[in-house]
N, C-alpha and C positions, 0 to 999 in steps of 0.2 A: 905556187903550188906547194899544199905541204906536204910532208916525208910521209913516205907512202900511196901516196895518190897516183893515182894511171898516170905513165908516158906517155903509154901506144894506144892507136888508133885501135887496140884488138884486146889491152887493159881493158880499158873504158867500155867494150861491145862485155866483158865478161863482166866487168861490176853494174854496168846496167839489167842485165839481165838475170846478178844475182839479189839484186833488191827490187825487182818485180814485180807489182802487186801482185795479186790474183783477181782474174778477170772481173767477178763479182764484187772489189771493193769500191767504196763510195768516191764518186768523181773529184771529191777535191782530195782524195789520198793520190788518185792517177794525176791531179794538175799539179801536187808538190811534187812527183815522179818527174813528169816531162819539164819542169822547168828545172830539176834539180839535173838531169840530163843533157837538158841545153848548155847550161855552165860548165859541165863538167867534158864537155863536147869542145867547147869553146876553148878552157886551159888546154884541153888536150892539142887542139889544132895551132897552140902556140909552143908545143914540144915537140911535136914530133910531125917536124917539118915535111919529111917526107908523105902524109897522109893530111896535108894542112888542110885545102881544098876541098877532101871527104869528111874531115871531121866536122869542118865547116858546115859543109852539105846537112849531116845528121844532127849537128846544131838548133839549124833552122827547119828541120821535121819535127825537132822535138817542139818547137818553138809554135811551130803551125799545129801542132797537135793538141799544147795546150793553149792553145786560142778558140780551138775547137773546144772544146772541153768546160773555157771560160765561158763562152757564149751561149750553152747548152743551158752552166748554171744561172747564167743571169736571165735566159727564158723560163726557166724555173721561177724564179723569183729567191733562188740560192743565194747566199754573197760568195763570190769567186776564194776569198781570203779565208 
């Protein structure tokens, strides 16, 4: 993790929610969102051991969400990337 980047499980709720799209922007700006989430979900649950388990959890939401989101664009006929 580099200098700067969330420890806590409550970092990472605050930097997630300060890079946020807004709800009207284009799906694959919300599928870099959630996968950019998921990673950052995941370093976090390998620092701050105490919340490993939960960061984990929100991990795999964010992970589920942009699968959601993948699936949507490729019934589109979008490309996911």
């Amino acid at each position: 993790m580099r200098k700067g980047e969330p420890k806590t499980l409550r970092d990472a709720h605050e930097v997630v929610m300060d890079r946020r799209p807004p709800n009207d922007a284009n799906p694959s700006v919300w599928l870099a969102f959630r996968l950019g989430n998921a990673r950052l979900y995941k370093a976090v649950a390998d620092v701050d051991r105490g919340h490993h388990h939960e960061a984990l959890y929100w991990a795999g939401y964010e992970e589920r969400k942009a699968g959601e989101i993948s699936a949507e664009l490729q019934a589109e006929g979008t490309p996911a990337d």
